[in-house]
Backbone bond lengths (Angstrom), bond angles and torsions (degrees), N, CA, C in turn:
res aa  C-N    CA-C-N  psi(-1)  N-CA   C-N-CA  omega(-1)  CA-C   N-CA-C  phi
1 X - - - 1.448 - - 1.526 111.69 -
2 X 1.335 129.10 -20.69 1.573 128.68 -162.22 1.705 92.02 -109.64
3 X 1.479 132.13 62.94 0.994 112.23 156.83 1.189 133.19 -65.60
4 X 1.262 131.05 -171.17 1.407 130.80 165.64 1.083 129.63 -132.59
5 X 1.560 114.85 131.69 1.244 118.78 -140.34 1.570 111.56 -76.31
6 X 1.241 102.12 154.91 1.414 125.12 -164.26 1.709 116.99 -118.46
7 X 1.511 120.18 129.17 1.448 132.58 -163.36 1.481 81.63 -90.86
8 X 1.570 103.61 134.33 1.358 126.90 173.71 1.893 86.32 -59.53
9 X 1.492 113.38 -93.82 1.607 138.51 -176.75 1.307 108.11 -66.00
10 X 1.583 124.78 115.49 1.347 108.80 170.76 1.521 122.03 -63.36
11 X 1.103 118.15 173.71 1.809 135.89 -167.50 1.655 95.43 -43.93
12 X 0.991 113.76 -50.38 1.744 120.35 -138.24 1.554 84.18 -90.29
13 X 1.353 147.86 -45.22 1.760 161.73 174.11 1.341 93.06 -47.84
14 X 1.518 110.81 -43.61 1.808 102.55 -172.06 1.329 119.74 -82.04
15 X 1.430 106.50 -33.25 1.515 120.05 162.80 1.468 109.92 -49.10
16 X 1.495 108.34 -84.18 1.414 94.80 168.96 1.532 142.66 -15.19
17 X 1.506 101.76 -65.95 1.450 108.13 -174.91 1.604 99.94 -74.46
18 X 0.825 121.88 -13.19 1.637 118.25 -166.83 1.613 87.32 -81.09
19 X 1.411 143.43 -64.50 1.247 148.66 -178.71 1.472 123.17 -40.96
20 X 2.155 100.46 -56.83 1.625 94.35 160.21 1.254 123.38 -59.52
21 X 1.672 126.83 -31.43 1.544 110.49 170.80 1.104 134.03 -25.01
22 X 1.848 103.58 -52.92 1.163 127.57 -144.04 1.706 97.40 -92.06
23 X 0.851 135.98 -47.93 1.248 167.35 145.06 1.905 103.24 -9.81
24 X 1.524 97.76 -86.06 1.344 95.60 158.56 1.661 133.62 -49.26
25 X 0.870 108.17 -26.94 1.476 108.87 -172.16 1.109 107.81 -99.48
26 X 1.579 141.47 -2.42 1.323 161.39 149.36 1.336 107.57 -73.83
27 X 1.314 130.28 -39.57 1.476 151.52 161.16 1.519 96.73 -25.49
28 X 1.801 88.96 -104.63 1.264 120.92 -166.02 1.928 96.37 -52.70
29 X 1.369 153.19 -52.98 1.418 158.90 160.39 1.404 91.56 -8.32
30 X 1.510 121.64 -65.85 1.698 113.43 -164.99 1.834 99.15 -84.86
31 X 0.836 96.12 -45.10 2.232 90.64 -169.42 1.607 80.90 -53.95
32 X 1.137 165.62 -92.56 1.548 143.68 -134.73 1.047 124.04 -89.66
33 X 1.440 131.13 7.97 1.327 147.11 168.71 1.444 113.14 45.79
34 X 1.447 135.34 40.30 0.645 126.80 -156.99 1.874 147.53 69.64
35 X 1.444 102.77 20.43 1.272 124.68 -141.83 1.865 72.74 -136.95
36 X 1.457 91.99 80.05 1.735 101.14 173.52 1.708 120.91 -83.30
37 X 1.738 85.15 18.80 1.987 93.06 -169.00 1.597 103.31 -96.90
38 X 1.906 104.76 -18.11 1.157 121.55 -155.55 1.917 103.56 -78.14
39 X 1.098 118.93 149.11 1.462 132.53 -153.52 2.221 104.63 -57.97
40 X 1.327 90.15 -35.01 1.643 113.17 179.16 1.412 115.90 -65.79
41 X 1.553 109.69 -33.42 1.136 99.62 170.01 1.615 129.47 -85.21
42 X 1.319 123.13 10.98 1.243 128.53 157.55 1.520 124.81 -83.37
43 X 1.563 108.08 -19.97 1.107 103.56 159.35 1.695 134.49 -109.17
44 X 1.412 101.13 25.10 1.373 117.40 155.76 1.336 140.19 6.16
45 X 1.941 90.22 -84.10 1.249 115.73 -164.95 1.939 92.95 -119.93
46 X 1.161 116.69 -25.30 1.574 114.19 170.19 1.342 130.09 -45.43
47 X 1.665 100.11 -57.33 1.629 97.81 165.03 1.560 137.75 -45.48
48 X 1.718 96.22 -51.81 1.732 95.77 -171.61 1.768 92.17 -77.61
49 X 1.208 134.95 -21.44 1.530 122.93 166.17 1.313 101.72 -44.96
50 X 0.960 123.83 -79.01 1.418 145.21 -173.39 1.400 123.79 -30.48
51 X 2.150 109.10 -38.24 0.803 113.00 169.99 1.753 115.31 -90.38
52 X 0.925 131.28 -9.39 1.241 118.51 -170.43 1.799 98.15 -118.61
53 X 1.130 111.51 4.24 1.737 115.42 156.26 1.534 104.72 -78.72
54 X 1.615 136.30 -45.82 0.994 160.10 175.70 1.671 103.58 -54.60
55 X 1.244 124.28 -55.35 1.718 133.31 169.63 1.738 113.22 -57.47
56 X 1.126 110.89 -51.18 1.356 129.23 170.59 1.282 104.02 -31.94
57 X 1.661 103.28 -61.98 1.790 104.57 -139.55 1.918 78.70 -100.33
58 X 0.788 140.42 -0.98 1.715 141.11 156.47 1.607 103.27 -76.48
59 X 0.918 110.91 -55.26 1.917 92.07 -170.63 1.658 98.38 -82.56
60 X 1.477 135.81 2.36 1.308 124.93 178.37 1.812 88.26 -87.62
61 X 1.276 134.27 -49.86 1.322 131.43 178.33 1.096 115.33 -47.47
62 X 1.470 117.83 -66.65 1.392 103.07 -178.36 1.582 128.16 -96.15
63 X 1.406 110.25 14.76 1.432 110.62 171.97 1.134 113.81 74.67
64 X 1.343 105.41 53.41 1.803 114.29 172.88 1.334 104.44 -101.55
65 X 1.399 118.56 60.01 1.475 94.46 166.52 1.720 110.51 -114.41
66 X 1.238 120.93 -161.51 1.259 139.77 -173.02 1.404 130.52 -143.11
67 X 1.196 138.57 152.42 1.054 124.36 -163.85 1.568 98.01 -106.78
68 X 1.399 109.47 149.24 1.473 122.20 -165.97 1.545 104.74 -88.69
69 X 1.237 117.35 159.54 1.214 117.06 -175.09 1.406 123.23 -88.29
70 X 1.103 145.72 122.38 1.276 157.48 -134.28 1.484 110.60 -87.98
71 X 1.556 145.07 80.28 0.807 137.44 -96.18 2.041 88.15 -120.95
72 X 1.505 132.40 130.66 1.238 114.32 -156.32 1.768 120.97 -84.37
73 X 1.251 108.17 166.09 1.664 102.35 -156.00 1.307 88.76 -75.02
74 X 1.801 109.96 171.08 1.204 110.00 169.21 1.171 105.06 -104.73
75 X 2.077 103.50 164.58 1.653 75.15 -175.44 1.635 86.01 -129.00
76 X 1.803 101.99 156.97 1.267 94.92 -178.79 1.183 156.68 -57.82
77 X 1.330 141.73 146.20 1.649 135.52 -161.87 1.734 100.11 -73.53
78 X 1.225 118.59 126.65 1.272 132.86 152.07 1.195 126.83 -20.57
């Protein structure tokens, strides 16, 4: 019953995708200048969804996960 918990995406997958988010969405922010009518801005926020729904369901297939770091007890205040 006391397993220990386990990171869906390891550290370095989250880094990553956390960067292309940012990246993309800084991207696409200047190509439409604010021109939220323009075709790019619908895919905004779709892609990096898309991509890290896509990462998810890859490290659930092949069992990329990691074990989380064991986080330390507290100990009580005096």
């Amino acid at each position: 019953m006391n397993e220990r918990p386990r990171r869906i995406l390891p550290k370095r997958w989250s880094k990553i995708a956390t960067a292309a988010t940012v990246a993309w969405i800084l991207f696409v922010w200047i190509e439409i200048q604010g021109d939220y009518g323009h075709p790019m801005a619908q895919l905004m926020f779709l892609v990096p969804l898309g991509g890290w729904v896509a990462m998810i369901a890859i490290a659930k297939i092949f069992g990329v996960e990691e074990d989380a770091p064991e986080k330390p007890k507290k100990k009580p205040r005096a």
